[in-house]
PyMOL commands that place a pseudoatom at each C-alpha (Angstrom):
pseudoatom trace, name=CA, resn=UNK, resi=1, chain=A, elem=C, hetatm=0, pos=[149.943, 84.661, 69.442]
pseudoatom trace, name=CA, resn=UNK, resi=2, chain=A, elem=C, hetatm=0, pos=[152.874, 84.258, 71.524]
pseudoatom trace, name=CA, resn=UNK, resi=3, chain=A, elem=C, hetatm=0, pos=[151.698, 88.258, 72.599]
pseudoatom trace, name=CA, resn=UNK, resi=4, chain=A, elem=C, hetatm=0, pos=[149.782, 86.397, 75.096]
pseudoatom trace, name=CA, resn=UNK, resi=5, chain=A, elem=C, hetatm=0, pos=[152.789, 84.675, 77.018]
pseudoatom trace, name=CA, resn=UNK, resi=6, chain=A, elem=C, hetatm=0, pos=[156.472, 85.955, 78.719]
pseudoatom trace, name=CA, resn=UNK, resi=7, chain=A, elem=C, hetatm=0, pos=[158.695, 84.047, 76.377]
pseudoatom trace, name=CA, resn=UNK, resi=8, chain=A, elem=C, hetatm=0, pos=[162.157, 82.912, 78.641]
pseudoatom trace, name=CA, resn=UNK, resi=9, chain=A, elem=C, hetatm=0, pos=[164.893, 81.525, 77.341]
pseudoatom trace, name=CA, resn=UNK, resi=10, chain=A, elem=C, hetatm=0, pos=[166.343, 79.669, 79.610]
pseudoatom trace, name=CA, resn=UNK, resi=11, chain=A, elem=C, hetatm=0, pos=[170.354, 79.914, 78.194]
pseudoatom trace, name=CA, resn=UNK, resi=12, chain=A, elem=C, hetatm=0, pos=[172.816, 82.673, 78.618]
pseudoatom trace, name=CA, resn=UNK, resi=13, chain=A, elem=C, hetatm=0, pos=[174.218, 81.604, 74.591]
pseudoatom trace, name=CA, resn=UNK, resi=14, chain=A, elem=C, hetatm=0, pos=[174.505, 84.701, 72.415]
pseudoatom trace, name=CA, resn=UNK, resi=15, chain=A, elem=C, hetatm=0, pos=[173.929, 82.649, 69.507]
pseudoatom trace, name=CA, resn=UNK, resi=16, chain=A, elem=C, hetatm=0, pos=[170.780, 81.086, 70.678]
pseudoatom trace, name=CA, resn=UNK, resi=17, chain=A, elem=C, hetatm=0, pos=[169.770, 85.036, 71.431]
pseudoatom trace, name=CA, resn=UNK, resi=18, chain=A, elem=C, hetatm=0, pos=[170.919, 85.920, 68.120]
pseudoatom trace, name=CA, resn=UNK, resi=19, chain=A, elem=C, hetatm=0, pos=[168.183, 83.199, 66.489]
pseudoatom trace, name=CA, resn=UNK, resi=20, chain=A, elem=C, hetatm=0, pos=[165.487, 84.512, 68.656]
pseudoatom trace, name=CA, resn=UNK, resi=21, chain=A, elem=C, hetatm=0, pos=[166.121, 88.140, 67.221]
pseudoatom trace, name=CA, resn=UNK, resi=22, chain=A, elem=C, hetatm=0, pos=[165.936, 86.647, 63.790]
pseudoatom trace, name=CA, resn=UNK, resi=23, chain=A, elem=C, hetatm=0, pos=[162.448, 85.512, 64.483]
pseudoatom trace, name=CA, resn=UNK, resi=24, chain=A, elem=C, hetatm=0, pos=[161.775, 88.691, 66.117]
pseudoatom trace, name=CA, resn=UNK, resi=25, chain=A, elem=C, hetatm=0, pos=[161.614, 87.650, 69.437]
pseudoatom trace, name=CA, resn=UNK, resi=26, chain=A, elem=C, hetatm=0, pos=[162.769, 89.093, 72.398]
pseudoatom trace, name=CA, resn=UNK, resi=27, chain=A, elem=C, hetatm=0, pos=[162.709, 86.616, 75.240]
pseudoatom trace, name=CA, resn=UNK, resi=28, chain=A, elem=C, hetatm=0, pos=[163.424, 87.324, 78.799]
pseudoatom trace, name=CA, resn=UNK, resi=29, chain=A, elem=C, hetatm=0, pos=[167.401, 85.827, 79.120]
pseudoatom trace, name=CA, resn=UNK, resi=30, chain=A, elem=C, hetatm=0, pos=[167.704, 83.589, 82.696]
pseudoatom trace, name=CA, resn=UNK, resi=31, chain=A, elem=C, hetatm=0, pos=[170.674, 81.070, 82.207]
pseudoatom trace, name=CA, resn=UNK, resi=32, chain=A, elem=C, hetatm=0, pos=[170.254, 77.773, 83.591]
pseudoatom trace, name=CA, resn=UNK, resi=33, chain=A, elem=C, hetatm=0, pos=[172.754, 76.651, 85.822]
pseudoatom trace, name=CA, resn=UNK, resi=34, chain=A, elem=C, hetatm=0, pos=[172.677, 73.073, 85.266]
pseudoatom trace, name=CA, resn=UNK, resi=35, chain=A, elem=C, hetatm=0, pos=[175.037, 70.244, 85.498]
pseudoatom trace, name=CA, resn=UNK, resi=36, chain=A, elem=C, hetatm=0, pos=[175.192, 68.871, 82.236]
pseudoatom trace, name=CA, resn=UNK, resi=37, chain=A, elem=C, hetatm=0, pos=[177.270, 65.871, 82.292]
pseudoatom trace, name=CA, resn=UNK, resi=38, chain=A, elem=C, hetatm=0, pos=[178.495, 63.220, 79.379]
pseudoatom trace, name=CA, resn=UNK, resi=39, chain=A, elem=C, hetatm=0, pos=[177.430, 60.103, 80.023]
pseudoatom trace, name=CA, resn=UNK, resi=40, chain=A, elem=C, hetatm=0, pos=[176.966, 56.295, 78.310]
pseudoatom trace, name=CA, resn=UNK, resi=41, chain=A, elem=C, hetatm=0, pos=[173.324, 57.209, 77.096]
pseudoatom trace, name=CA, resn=UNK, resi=42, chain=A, elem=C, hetatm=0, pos=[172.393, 57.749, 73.237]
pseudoatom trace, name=CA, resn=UNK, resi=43, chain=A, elem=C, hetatm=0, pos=[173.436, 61.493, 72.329]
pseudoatom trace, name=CA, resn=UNK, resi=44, chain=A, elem=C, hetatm=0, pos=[170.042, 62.740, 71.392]
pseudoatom trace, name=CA, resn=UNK, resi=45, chain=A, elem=C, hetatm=0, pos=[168.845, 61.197, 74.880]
pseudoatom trace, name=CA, resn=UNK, resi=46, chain=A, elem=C, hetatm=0, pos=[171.496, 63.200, 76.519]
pseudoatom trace, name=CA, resn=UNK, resi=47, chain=A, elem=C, hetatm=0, pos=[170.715, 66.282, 74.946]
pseudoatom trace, name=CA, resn=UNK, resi=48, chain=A, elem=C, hetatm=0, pos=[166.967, 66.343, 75.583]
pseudoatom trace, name=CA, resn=UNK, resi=49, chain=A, elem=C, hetatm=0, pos=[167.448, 65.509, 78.983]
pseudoatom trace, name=CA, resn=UNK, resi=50, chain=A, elem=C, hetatm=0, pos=[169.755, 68.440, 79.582]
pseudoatom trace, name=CA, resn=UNK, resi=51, chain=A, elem=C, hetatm=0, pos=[167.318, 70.644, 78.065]
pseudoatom trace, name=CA, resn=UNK, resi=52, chain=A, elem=C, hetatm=0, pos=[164.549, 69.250, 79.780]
pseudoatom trace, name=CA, resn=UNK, resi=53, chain=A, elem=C, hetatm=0, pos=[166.610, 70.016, 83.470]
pseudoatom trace, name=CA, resn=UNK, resi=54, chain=A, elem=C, hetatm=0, pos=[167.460, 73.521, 82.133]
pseudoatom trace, name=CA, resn=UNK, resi=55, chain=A, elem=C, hetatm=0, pos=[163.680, 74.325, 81.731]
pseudoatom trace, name=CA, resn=UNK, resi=56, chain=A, elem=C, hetatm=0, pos=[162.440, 72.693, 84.947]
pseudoatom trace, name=CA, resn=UNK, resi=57, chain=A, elem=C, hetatm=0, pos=[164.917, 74.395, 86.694]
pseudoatom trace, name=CA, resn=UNK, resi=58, chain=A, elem=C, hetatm=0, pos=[164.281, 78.339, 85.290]
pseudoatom trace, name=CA, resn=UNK, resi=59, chain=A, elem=C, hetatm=0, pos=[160.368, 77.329, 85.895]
pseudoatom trace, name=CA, resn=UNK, resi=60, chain=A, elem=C, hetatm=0, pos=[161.529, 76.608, 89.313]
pseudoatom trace, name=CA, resn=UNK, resi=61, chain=A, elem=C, hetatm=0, pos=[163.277, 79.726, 90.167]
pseudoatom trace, name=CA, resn=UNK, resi=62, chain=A, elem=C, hetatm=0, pos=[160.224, 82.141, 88.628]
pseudoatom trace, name=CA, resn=UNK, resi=63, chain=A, elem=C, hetatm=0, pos=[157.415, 80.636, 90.389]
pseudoatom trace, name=CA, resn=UNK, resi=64, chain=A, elem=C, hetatm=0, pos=[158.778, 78.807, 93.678]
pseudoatom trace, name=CA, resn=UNK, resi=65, chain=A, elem=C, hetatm=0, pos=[159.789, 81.976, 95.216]
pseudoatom trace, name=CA, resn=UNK, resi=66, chain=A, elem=C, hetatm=0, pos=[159.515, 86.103, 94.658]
pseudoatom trace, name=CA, resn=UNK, resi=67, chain=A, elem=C, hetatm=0, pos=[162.745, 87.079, 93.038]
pseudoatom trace, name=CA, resn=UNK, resi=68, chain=A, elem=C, hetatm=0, pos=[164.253, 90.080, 91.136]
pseudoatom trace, name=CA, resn=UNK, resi=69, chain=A, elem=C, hetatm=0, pos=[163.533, 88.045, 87.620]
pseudoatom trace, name=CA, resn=UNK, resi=70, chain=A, elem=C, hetatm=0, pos=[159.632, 87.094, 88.735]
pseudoatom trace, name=CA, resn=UNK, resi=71, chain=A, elem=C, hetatm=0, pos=[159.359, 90.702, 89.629]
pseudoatom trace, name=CA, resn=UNK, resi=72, chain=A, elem=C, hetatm=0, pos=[159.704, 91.406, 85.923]
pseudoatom trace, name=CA, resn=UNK, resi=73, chain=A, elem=C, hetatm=0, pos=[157.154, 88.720, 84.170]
pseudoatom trace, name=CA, resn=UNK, resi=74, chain=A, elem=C, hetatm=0, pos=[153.835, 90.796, 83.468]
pseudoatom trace, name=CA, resn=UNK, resi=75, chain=A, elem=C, hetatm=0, pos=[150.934, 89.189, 86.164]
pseudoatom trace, name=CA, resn=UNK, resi=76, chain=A, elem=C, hetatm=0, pos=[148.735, 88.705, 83.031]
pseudoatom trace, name=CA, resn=UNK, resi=77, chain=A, elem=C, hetatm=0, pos=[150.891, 86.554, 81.369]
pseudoatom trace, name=CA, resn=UNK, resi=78, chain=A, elem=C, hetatm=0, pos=[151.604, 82.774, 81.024]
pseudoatom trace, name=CA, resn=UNK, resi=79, chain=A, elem=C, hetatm=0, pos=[155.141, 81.457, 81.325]
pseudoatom trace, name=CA, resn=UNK, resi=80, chain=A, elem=C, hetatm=0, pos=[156.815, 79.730, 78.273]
pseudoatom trace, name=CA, resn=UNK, resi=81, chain=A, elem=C, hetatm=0, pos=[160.401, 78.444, 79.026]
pseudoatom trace, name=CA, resn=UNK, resi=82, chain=A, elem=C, hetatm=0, pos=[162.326, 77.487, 76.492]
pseudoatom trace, name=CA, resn=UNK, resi=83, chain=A, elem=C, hetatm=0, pos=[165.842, 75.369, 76.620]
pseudoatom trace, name=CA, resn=UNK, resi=84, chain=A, elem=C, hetatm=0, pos=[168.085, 73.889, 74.328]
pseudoatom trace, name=CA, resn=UNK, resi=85, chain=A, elem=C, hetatm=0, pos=[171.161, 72.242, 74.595]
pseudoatom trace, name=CA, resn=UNK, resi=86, chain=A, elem=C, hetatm=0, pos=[173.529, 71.161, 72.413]
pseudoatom trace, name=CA, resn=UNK, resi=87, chain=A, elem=C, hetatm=0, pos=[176.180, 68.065, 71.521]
pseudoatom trace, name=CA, resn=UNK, resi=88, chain=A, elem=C, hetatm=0, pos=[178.396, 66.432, 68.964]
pseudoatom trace, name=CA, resn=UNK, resi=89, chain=A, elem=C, hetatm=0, pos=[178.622, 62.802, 68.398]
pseudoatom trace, name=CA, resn=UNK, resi=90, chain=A, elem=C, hetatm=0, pos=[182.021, 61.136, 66.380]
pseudoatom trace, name=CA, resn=UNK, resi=91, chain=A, elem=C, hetatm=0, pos=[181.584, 57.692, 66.426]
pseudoatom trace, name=CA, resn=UNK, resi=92, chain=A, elem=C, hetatm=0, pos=[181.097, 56.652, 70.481]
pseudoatom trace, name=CA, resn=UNK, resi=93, chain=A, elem=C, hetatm=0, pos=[182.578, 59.860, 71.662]
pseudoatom trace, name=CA, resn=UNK, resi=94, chain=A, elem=C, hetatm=0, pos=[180.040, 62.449, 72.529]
pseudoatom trace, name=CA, resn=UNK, resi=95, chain=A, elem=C, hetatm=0, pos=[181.536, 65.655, 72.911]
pseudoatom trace, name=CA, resn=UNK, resi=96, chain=A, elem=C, hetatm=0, pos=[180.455, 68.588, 75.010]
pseudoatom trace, name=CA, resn=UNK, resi=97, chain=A, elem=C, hetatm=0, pos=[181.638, 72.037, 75.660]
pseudoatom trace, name=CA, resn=UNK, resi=98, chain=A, elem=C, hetatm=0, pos=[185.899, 71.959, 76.004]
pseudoatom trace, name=CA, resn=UNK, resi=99, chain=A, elem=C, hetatm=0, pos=[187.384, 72.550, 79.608]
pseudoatom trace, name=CA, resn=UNK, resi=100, chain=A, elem=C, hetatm=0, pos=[190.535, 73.760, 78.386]
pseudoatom trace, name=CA, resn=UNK, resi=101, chain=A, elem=C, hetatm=0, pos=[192.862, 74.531, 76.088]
pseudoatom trace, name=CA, resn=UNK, resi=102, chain=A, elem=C, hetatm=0, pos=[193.933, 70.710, 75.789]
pseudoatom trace, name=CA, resn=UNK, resi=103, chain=A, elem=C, hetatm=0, pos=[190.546, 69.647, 75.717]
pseudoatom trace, name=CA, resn=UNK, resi=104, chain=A, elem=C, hetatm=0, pos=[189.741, 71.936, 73.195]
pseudoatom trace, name=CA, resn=UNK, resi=105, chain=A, elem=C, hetatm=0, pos=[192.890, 70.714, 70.614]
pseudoatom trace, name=CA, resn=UNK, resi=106, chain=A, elem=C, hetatm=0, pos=[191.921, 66.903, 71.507]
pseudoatom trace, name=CA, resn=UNK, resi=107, chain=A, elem=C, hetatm=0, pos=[188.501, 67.571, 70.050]
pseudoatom trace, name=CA, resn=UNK, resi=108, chain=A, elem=C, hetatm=0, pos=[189.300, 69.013, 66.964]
pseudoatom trace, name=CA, resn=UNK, resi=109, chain=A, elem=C, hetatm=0, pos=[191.886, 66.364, 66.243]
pseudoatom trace, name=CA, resn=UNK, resi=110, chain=A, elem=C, hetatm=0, pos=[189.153, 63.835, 66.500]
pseudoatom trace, name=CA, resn=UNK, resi=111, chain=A, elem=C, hetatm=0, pos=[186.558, 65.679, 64.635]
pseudoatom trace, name=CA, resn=UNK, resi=112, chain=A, elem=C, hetatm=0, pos=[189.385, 66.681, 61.595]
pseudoatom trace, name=CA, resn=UNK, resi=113, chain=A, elem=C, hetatm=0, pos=[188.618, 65.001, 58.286]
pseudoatom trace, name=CA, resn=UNK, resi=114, chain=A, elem=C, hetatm=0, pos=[186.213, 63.214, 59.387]
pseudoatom trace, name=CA, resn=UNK, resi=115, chain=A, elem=C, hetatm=0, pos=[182.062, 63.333, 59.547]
pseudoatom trace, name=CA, resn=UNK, resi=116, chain=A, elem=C, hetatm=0, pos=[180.105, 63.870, 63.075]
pseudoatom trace, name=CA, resn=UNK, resi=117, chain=A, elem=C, hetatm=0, pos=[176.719, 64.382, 63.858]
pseudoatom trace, name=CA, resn=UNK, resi=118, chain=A, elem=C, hetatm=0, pos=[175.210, 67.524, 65.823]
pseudoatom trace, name=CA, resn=UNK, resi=119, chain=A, elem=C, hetatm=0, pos=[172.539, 66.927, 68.348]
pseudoatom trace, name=CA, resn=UNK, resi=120, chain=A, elem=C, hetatm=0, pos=[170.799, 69.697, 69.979]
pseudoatom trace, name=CA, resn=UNK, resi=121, chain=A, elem=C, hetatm=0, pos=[167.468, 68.866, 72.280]
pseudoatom trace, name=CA, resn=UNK, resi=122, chain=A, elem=C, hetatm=0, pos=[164.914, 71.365, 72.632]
pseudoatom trace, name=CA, resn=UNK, resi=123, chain=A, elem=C, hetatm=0, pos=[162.537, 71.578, 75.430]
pseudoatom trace, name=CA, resn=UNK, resi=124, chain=A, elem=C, hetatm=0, pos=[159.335, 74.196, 75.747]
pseudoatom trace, name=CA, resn=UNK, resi=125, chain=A, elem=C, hetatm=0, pos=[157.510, 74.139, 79.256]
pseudoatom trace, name=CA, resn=UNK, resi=126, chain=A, elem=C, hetatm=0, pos=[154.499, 75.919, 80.078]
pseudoatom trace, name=CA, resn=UNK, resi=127, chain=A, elem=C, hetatm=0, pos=[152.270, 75.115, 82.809]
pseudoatom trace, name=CA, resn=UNK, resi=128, chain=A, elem=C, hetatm=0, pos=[152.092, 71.659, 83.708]
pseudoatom trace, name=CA, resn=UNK, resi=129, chain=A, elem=C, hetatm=0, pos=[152.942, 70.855, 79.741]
pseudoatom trace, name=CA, resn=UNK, resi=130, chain=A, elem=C, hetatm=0, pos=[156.579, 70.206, 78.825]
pseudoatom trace, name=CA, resn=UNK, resi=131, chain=A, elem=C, hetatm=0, pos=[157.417, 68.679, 75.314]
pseudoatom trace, name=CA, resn=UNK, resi=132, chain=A, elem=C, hetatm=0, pos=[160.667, 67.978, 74.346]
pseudoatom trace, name=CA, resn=UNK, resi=133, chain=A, elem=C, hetatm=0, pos=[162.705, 67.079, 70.714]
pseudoatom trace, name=CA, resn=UNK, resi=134, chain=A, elem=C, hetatm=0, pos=[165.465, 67.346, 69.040]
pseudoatom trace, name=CA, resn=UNK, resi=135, chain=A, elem=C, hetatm=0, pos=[167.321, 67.780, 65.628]
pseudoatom trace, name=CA, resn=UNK, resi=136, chain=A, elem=C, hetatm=0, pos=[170.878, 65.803, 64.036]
pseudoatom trace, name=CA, resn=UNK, resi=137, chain=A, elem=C, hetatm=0, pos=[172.569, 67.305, 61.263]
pseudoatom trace, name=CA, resn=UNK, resi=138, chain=A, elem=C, hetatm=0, pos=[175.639, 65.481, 60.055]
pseudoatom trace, name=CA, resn=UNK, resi=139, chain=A, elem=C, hetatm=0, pos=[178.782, 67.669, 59.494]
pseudoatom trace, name=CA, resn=UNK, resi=140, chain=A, elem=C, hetatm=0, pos=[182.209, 67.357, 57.618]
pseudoatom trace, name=CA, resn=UNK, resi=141, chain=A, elem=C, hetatm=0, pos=[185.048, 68.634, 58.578]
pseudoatom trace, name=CA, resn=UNK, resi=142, chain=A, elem=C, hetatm=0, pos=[188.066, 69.232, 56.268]
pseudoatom trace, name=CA, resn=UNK, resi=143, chain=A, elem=C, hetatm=0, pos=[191.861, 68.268, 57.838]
pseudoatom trace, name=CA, resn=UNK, resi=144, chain=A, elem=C, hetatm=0, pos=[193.257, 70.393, 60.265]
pseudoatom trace, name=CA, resn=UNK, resi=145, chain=A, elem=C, hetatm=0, pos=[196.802, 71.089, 60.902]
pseudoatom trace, name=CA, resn=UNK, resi=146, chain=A, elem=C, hetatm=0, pos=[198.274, 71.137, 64.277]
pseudoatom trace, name=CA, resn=UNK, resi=147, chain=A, elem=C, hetatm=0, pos=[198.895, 75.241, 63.597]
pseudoatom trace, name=CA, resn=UNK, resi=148, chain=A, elem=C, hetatm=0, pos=[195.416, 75.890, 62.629]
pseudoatom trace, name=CA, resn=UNK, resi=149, chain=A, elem=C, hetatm=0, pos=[193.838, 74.243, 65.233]
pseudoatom trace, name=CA, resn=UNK, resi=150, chain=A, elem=C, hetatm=0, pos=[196.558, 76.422, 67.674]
pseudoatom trace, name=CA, resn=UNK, resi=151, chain=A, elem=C, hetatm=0, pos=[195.383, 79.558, 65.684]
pseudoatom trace, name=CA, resn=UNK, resi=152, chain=A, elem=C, hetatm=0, pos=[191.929, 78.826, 66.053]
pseudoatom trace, name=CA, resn=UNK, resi=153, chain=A, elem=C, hetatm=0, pos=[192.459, 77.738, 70.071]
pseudoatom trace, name=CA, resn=UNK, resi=154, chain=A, elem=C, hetatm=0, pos=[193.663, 81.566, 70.645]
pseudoatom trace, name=CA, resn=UNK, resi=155, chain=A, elem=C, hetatm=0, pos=[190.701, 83.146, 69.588]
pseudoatom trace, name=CA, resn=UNK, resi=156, chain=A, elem=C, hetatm=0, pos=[188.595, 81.835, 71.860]
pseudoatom trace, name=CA, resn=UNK, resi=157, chain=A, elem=C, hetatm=0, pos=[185.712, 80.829, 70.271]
pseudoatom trace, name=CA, resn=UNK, resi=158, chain=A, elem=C, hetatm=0, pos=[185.923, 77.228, 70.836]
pseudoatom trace, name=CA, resn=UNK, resi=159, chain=A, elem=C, hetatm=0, pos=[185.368, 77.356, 74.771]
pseudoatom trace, name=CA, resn=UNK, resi=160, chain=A, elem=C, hetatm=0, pos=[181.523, 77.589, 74.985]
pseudoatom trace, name=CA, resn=UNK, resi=161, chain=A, elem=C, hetatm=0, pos=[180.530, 75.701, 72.275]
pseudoatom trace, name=CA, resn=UNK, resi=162, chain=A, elem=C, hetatm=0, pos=[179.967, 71.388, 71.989]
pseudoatom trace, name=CA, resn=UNK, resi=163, chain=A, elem=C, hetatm=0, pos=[182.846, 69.715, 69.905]
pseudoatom trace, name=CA, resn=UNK, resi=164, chain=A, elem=C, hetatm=0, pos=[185.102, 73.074, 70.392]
pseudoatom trace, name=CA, resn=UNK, resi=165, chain=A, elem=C, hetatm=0, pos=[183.884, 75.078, 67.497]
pseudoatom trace, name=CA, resn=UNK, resi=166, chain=A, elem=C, hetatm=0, pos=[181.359, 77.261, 66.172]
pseudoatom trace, name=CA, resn=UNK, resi=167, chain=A, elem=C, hetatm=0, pos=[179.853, 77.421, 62.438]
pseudoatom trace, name=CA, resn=UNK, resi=168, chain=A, elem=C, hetatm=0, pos=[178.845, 80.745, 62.588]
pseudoatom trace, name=CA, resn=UNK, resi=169, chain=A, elem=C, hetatm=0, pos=[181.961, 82.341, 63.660]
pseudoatom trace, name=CA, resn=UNK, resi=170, chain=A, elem=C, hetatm=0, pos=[185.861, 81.533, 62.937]
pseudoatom trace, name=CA, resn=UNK, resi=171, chain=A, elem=C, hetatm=0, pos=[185.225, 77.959, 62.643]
pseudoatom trace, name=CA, resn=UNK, resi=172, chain=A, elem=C, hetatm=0, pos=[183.335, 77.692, 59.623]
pseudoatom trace, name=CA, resn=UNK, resi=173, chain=A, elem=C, hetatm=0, pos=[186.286, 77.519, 57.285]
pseudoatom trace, name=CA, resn=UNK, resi=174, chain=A, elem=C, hetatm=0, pos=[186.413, 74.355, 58.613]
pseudoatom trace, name=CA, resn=UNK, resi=175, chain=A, elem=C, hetatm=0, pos=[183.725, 72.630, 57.995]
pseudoatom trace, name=CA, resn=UNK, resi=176, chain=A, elem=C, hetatm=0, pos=[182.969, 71.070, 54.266]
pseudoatom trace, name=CA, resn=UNK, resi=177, chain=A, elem=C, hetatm=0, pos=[179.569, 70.145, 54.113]
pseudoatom trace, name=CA, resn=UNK, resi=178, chain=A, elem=C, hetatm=0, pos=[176.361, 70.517, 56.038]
pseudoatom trace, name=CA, resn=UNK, resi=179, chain=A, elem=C, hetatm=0, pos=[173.737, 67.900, 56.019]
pseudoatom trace, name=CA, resn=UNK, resi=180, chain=A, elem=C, hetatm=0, pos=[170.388, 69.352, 57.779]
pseudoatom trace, name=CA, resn=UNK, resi=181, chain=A, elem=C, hetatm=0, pos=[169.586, 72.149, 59.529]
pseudoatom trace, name=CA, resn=UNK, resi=182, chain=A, elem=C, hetatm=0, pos=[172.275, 74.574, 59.491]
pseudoatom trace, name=CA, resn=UNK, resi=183, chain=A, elem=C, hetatm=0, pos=[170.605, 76.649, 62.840]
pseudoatom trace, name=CA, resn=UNK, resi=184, chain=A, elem=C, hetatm=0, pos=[170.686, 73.676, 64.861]
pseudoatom trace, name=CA, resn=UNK, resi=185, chain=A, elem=C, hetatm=0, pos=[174.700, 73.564, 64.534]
pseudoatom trace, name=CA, resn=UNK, resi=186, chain=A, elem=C, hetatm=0, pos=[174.611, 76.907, 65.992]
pseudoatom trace, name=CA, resn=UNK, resi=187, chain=A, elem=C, hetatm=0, pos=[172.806, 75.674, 68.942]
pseudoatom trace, name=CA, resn=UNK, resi=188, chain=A, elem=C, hetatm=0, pos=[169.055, 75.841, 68.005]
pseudoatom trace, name=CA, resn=UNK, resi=189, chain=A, elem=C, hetatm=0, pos=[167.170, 74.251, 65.595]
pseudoatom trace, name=CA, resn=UNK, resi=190, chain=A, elem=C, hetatm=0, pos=[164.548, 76.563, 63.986]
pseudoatom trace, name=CA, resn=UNK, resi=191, chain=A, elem=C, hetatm=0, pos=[162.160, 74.612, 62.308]
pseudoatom trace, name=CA, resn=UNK, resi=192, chain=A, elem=C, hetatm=0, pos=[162.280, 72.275, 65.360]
pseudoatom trace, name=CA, resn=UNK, resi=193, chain=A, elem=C, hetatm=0, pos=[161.213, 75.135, 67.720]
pseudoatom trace, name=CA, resn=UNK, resi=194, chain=A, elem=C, hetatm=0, pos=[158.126, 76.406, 65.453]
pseudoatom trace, name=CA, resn=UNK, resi=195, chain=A, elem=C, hetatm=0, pos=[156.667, 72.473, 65.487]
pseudoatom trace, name=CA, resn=UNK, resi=196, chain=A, elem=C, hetatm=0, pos=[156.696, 72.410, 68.966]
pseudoatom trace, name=CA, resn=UNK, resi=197, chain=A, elem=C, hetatm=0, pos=[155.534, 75.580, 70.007]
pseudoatom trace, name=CA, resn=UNK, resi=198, chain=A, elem=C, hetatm=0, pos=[152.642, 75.363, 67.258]
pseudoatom trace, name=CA, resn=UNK, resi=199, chain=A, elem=C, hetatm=0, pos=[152.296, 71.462, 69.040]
pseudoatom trace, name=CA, resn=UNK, resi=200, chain=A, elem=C, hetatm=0, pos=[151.652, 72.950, 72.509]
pseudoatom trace, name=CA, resn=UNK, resi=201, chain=A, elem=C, hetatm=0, pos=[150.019, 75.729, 71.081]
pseudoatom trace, name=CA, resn=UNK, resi=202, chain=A, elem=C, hetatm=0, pos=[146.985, 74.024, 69.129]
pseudoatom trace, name=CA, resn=UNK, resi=203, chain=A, elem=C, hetatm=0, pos=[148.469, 74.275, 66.461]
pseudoatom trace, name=CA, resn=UNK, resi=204, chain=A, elem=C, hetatm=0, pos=[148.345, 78.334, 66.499]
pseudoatom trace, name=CA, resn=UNK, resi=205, chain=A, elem=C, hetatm=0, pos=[150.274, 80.185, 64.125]
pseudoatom trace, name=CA, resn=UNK, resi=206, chain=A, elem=C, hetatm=0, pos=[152.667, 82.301, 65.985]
for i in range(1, 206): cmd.bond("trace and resi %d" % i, "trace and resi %d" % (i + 1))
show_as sticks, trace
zoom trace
């Protein structure tokens, strides 16, 4: 069904790519170039509403002026934006995407031996319609030494990703348990995705 729409993903993440290949879709990529600030608000809140601006904004740049990106959406087509964006919450501290290298250490000595909660919000616009959600899944991590979380800092993984690591890559020897959906701690829940599409959709099967 989704034959009938230009599917954009409005994220430049490889893994969030990665899960639309799995589904065997292959969306048109325009990041989002957002703000996405922490602030006092409830995590979930904070991560819907960053999704939410990432979608409104892509919609923006397609149809409020010609462009190079417009020039590529089929004329027959509707436009289905899709953004997601992704947090981790350790008891008041919500914790984005790391700065630096400090940053980066700092977060994983909070989050070591200790539980924390992944939030991603997920946001589908099309036409005038925009609905937006979003997953938790609780994670443990095991204890870190100071020389592990050095080793991990130089491969570079942690610097695009919320709470300074990524499950699907180097930093899953890390992490101890996974309560919940395992896609949304790689930045995009699933399951979450398929209710709302088939929710805007009329309930269509895709």
């Amino acid at each position: 069904m989704l034959n009938d729409y230009q599917l954009i993903l409005a994220s430049g993440s490889p893994r969030r790519k990665e899960l639309f290949s799995l589904l065997g879709l292959k969306p048109l990529i325009i990041p989002a170039d957002v703000p996405e600030p922490i602030t006092a608000e409830q995590p979930h809140i904070q991560a819907m509403k960053h999704a939410q601006n990432k979608a409104e904004h892509v919609m923006k740049q397609i149809i409020g002026a010609p462009s190079s990106v417009s020039s590529e959406i089929p004329k027959n087509k509707e436009i289905l934006v899709v953004a997601a964006d992704t947090l981790v919450a350790i008891d008041s501290l919500v914790l984005g995407k790391p700065k630096d290298d400090e940053e980066a250490k700092a977060f994983l000595r909070i989050l070591a031996a200790k539980d924390h909660e992944v939030y991603t919000g997920i946001c589908i616009s099309l036409n005038d319609t925009v609905l937006c959600d979003y997953e938790c899944t609780r994670v443990s991590f095991a204890s870190l030494s100071e020389s592990e979380i050095a080793t991990y800092i130089s491969t570079g993984e942690p610097f695009d990703k919320a709470g300074a690591y990524g499950i699907q890559g180097y930093g899953a020897q890390f992490i101890s348990k996974v309560e919940g959906c395992y896609f949304n701690v790689m930045g995009f829940p699933i399951r979450k995705f398929y209710d709302l599409l088939k929710l805007l959709l009329n309930g269509e099967r895709l």
